[in-house]
N, CA, C and O of each residue as an XYZ file, in Angstrom:
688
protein
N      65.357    197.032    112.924
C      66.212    196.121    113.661
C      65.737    196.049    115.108
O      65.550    197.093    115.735
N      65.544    194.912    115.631
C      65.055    194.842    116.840
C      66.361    194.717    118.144
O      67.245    193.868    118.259
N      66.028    195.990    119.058
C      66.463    196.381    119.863
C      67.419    195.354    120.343
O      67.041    194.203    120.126
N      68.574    195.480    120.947
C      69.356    194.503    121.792
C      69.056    194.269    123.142
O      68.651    195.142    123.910
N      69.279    192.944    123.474
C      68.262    192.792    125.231
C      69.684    192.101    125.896
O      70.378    191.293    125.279
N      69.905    192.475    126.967
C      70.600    192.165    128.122
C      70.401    190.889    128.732
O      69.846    190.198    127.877
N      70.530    190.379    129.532
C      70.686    189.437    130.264
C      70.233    189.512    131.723
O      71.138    189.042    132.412
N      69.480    189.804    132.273
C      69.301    190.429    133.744
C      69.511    188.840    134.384
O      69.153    187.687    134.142
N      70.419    189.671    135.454
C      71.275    188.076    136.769
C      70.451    188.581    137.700
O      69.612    189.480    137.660
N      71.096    187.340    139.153
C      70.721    187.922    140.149
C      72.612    187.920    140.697
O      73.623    188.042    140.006
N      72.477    187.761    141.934
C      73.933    188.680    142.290
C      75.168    187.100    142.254
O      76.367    187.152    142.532
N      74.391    185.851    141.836
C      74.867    184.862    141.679
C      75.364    184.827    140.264
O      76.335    184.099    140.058
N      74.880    185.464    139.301
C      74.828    185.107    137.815
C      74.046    184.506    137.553
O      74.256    183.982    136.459
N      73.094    184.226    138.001
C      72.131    183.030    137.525
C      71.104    184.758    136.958
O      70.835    185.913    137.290
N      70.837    183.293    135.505
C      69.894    184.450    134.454
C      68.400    184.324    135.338
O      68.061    183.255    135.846
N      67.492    185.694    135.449
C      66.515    186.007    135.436
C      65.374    186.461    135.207
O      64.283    186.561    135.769
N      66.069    186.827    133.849
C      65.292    187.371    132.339
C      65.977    188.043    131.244
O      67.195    188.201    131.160
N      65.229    188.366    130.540
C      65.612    189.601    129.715
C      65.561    190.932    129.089
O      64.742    190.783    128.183
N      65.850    191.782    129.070
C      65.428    193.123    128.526
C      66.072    194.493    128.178
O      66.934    195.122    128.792
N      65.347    194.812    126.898
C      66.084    195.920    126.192
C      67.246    196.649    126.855
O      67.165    197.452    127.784
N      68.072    196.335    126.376
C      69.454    197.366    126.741
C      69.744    198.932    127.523
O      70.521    199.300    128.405
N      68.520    199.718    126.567
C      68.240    200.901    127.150
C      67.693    200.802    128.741
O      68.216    201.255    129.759
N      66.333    199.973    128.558
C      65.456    200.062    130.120
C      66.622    199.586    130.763
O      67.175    200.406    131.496
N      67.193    198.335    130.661
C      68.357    197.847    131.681
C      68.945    199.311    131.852
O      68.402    199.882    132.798
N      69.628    199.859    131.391
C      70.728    200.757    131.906
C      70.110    202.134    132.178
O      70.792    203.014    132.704
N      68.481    202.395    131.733
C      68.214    203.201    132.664
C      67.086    203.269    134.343
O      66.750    204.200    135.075
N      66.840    201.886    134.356
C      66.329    201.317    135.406
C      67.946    200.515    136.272
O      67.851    199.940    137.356
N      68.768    200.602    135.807
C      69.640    200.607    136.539
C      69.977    199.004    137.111
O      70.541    198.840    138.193
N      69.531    197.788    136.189
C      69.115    196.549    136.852
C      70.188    195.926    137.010
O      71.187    196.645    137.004
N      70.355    194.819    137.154
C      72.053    194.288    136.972
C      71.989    192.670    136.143
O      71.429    191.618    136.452
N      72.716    193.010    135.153
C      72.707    192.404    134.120
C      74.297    192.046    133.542
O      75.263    192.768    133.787
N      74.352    190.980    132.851
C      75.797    190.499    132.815
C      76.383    191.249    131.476
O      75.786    191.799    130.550
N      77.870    191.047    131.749
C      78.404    191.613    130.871
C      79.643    191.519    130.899
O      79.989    191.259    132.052
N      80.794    191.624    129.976
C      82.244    191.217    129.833
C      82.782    192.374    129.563
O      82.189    193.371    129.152
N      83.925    192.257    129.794
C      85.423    192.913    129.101
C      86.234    192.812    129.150
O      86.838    192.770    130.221
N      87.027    192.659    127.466
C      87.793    192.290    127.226
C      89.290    192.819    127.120
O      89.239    193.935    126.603
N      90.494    192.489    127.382
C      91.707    192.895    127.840
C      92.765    192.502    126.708
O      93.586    191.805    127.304
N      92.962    192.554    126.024
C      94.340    191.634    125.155
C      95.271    192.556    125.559
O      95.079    193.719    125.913
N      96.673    191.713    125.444
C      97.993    192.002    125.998
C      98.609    191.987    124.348
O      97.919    191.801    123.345
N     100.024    192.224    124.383
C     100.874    191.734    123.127
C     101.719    191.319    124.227
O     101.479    191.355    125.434
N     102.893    190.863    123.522
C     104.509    190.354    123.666
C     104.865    191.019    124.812
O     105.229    190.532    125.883
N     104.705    192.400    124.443
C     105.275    193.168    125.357
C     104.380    193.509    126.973
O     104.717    194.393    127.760
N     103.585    192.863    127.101
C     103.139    192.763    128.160
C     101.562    194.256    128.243
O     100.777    194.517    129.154
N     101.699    194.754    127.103
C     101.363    195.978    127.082
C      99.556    195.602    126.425
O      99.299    194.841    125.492
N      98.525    196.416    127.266
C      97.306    196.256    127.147
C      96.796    197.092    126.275
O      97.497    198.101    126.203
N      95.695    197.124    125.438
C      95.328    197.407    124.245
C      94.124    198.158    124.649
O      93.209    197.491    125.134
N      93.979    199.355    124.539
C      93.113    200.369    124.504
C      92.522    200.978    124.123
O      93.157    201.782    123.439
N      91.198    201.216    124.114
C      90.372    201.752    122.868
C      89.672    203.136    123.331
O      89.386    203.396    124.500
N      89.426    204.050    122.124
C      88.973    205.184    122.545
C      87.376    205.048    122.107
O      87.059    204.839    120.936
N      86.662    205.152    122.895
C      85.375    205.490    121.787
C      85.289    206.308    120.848
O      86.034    207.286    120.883
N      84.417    206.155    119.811
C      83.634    206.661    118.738
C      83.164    207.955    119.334
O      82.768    208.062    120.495
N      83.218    208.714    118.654
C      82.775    210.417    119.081
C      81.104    210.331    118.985
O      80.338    211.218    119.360
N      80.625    208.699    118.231
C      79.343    209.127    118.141
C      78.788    208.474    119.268
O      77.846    209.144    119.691
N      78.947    207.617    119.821
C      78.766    206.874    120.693
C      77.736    207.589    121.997
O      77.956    208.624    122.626
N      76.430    206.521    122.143
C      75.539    207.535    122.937
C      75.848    207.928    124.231
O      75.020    208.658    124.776
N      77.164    207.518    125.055
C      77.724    207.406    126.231
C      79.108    207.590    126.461
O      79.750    206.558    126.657
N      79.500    208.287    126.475
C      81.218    208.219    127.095
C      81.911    208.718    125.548
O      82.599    207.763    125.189
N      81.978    209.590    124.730
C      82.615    209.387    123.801
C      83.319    209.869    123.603
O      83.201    210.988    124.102
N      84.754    209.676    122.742
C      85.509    210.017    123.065
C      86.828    209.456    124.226
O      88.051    209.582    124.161
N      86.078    208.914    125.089
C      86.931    208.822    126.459
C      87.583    206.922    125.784
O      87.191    206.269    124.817
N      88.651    206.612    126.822
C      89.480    205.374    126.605
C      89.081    204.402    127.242
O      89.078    204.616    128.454
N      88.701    203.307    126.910
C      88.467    202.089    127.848
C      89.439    200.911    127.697
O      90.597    200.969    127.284
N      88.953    200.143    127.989
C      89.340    199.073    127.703
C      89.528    198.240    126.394
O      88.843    198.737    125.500
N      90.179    197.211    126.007
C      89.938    196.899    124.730
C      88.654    196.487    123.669
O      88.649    196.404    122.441
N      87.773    196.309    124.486
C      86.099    196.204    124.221
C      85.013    195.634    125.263
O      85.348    194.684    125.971
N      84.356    195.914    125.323
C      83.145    195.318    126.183
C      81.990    195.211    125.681
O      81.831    195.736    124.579
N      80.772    194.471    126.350
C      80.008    194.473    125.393
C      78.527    193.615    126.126
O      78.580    193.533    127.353
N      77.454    193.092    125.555
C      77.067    192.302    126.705
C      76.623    191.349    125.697
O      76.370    191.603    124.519
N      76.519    189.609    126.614
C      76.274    188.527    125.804
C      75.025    188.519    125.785
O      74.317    189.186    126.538
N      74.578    187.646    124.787
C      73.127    187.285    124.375
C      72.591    185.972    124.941
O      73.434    185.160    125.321
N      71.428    185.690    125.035
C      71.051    184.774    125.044
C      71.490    183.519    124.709
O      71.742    183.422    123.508
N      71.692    182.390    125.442
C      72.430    181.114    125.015
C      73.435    181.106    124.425
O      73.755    180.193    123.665
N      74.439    182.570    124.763
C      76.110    183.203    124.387
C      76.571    182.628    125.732
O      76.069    182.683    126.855
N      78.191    181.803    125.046
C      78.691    182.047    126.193
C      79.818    182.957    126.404
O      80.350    183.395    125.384
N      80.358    183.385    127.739
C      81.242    184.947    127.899
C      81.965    184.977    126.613
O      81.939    185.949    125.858
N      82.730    183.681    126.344
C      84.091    183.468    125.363
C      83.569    183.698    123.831
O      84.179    184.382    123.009
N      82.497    183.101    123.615
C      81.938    183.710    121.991
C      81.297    185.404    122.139
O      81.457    186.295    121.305
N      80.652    185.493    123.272
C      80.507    187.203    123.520
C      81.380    187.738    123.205
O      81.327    187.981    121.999
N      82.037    188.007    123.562
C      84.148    188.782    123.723
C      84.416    188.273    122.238
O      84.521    189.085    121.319
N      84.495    187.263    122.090
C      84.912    187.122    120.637
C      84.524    187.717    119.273
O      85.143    187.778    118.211
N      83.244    188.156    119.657
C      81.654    188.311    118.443
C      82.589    190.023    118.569
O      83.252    190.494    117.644
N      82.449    190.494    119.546
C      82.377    191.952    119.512
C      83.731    192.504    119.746
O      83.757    193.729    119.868
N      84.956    191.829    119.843
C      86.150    191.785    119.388
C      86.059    191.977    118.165
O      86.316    193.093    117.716
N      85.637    190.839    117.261
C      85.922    190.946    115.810
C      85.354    192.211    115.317
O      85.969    192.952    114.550
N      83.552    192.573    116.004
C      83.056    193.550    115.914
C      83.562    194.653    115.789
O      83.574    195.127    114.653
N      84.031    195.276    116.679
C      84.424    196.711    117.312
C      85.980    196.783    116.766
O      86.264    197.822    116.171
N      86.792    196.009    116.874
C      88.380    195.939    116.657
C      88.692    195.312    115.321
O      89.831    195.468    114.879
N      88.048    194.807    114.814
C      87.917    193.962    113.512
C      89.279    192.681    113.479
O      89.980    192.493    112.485
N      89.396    192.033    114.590
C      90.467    190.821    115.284
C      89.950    190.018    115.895
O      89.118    190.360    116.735
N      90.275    188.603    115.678
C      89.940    187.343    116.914
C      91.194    186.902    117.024
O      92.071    186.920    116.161
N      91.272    186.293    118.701
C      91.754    185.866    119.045
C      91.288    184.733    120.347
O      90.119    184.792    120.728
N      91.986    183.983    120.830
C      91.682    182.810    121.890
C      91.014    184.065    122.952
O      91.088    185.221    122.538
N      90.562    183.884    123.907
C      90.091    184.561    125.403
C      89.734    183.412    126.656
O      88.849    182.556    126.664
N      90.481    183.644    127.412
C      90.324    183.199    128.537
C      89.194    184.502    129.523
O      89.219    185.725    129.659
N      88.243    183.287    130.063
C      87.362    183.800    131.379
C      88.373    183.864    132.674
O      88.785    182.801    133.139
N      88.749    185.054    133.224
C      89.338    185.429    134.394
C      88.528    185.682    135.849
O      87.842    184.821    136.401
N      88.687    186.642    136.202
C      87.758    187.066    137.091
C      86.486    187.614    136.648
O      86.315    187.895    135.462
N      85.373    187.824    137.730
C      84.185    188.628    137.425
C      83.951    189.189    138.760
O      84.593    188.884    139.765
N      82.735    190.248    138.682
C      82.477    190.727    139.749
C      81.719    191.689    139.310
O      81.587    192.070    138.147
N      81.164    192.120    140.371
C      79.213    193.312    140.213
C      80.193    194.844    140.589
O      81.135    194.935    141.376
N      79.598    195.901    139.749
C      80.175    197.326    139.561
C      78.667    197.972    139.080
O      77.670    197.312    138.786
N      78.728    198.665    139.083
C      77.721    199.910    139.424
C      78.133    201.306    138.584
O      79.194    201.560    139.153
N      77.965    202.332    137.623
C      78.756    203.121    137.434
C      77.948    203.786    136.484
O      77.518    203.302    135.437
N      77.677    205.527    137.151
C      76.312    206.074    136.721
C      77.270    207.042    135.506
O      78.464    207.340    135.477
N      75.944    207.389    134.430
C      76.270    208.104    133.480
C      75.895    209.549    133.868
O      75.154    209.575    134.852
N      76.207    210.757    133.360
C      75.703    212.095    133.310
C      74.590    212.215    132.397
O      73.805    213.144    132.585
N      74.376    211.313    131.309
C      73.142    211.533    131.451
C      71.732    210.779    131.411
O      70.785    210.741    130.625
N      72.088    210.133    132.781
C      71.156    209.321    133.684
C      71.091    207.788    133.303
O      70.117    207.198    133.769
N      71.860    207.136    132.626
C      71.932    206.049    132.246
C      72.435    205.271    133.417
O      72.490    206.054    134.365
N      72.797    204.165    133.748
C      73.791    203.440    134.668
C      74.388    201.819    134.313
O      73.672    200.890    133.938
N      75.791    201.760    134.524
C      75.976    200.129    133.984
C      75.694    199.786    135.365
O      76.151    200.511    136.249
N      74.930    198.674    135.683
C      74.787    197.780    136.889
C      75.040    196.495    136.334
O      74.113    195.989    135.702
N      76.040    195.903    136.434
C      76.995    194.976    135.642
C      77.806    193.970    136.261
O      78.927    194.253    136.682
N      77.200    192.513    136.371
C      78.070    191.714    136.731
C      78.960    190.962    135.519
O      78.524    190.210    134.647
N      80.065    191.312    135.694
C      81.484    191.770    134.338
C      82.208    190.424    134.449
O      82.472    189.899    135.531
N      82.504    189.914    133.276
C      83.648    188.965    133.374
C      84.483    189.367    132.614
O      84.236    189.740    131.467
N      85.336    189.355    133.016
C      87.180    189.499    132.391
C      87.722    188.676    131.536
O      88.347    187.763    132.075
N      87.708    188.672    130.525
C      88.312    188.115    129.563
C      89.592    188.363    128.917
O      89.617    189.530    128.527
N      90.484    187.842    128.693
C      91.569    187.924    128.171
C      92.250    187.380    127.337
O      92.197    186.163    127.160
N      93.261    188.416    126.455
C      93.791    187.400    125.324
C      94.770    188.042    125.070
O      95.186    189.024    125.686
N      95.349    187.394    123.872
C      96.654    188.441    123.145
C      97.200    188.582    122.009
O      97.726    187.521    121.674
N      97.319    189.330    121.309
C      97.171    189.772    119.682
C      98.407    190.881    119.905
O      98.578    191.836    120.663
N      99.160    190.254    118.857
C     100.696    191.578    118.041
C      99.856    192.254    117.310
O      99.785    193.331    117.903
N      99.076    192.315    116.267
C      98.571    193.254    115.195
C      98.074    194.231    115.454
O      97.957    194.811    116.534
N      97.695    194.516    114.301
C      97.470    196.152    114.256
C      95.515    195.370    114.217
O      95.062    194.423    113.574
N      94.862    196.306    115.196
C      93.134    196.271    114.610
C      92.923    196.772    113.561
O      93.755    197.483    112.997
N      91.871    196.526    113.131
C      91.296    196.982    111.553
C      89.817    198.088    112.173
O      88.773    197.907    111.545
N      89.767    199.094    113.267
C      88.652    199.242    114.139
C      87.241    199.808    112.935
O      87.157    200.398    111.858
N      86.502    199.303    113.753
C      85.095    199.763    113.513
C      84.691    201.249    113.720
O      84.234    201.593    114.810
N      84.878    202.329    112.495
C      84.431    203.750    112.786
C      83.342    203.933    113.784
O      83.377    205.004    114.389
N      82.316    203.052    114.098
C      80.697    203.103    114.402
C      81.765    202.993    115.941
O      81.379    203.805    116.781
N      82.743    202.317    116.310
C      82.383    201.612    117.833
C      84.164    202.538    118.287
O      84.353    202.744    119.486
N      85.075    202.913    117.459
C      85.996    203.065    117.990
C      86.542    204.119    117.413
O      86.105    204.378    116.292
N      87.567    204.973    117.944
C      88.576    206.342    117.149
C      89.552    205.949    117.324
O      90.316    206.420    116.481
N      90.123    205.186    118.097
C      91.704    205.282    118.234
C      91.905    204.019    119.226
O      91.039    203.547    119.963
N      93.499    203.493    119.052
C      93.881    202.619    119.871
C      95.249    202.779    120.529
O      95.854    203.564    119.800
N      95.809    202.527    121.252
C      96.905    202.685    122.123
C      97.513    201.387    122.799
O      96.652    200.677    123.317
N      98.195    201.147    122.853
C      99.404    200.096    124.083
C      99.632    200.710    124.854
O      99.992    201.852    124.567
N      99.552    200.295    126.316
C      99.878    200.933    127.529
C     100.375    199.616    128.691
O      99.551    198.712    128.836
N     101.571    199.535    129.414
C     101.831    198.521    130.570
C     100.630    198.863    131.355
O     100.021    199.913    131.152
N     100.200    197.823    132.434
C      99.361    198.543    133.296
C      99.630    199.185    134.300
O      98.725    199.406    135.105
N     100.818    199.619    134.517
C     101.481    200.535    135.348
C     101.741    201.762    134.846
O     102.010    202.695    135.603
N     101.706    201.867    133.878
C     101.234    203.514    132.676
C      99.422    203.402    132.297
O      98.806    204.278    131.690
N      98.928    202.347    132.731
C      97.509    202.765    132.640
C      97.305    203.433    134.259
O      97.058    204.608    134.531
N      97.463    202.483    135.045
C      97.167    203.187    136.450
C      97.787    204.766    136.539
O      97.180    205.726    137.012
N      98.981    204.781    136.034
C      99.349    206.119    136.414
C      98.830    207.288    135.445
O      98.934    208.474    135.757
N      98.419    206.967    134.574
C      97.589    208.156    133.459
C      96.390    208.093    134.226
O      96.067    209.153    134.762
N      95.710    207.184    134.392
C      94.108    206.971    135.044
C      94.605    208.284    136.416
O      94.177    209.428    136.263
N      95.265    208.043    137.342
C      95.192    208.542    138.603
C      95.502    210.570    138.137
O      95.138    211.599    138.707
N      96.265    210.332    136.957
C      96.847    212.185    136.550
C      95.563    212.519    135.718
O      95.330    213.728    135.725
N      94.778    211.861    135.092
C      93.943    211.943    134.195
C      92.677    211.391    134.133
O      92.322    210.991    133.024
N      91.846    211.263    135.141
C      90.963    210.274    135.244
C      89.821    210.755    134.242
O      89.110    209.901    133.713
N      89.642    212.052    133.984
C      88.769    212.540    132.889
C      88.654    211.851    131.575
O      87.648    212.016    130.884
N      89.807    210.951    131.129
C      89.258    210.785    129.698
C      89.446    209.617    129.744
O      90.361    209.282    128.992
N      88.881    208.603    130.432
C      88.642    207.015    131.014
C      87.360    207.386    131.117
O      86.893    208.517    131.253
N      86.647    206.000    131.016
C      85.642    205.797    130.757
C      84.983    205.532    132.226
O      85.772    204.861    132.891
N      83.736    205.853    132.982
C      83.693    205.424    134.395
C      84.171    204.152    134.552
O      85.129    203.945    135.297
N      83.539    203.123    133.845
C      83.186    201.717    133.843
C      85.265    201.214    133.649
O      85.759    200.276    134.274
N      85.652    201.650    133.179
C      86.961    201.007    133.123
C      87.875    201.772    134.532
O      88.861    201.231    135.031
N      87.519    202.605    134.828
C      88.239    203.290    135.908
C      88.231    201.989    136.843
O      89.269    201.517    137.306
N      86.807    201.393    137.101
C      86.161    200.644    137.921
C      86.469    199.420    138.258
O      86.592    198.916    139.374
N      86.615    198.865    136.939
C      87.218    197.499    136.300
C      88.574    196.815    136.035
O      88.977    195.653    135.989
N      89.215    198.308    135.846
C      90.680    198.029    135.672
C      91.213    198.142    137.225
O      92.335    197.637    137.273
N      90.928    198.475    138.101
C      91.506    198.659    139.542
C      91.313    197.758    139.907
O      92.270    197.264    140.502
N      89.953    196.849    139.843
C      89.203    195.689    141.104
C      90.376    194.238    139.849
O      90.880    193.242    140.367
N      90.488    194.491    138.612
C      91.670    193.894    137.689
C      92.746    193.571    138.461
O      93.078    192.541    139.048
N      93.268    194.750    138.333
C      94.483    195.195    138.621
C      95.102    194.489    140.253
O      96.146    193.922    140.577
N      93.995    194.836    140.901
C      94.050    194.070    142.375
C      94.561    192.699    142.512
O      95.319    192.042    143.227
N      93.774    192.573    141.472
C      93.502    190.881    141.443
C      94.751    190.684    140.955
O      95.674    190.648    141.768
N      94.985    190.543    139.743
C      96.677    190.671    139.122
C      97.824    190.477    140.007
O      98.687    189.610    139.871
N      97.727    191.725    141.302
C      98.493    192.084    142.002
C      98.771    191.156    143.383
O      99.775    191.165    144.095
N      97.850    190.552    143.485
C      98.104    189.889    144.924
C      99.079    188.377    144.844
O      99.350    187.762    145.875
């Protein structure tokens, strides 16, 4: 199976090439990428734990999925592809905000990531992908911020990152 390739931007979004996933994130380049947020009814955001096998972060909680688009993808079929992927659910997604984050691994990897925010909203239960996920949770984002700030250990860097510069935004 041939390797997955990134998207390398410049700090505009405008594409500037492409290349393997790995070199991107261990040359540290900055390359686009989404994540995705669904809400339910209750206002409450949908959370995913990684896969214990997972070569980065595992174990720890992120966001409801992320992921990076492909070539001649746009954000909304990205988010969608790896929604169904990882959570085994589609739903509508709206493009929200974006913005460039930075966020090094322990072991030496780095996301350099200009992120778009996507959002949506689903009552059901996921059907998750063993390979991409362990567990899921509902949380307001006022019980995410406050677990993140008592608990920042089992968040993922990249969502620590994402959900605040979010959250901001949300907030004003």
């Amino acid at each position: 199976m041939q390797e997955e390739k990134v998207i390398l931007v410049n700090e505009n979004d405008e594409q500037i090439g492409l290349m393997p996933k790995m070199e991107a994130h261990e040359k540290a380049l900055l390359h686009r990428a989404f994540s995705v947020f669904i809400y339910n009814d209750q206002n409450q955001l949908m959370l995913q734990q990684r896969a214990q096998s997972k070569y980065h972060s595992p174990g720890l909680w992120t966001n409801t999925c992320c992921s990076h688009q492909r070539e001649g993808e746009s954000n909304i079929e990205a988010g969608k592809r790896r929604l169904q992927e990882e959570m085994g659910f589609s739903t509508d997604l709206q493009d929200t905000v974006s913005f460039i984050y930075k966020a090094p691994f322990d072991n030496g990897l780095t996301e350099h990531e200009f992120d778009h925010i996507l959002v949506g909203k689903y009552n059901g239960e996921p059907e998750l992908n063993s390979d991409e996920a362990a567990a899921y949770k509902w949380l307001t984002l006022e019980e995410v911020r406050t677990d993140m700030q008592v608990n920042p250990h089992i968040y993922t860097a990249w969502f620590k990152i994402i959900f605040m510069k979010y959250y901001q935004t949300i907030k004003q």
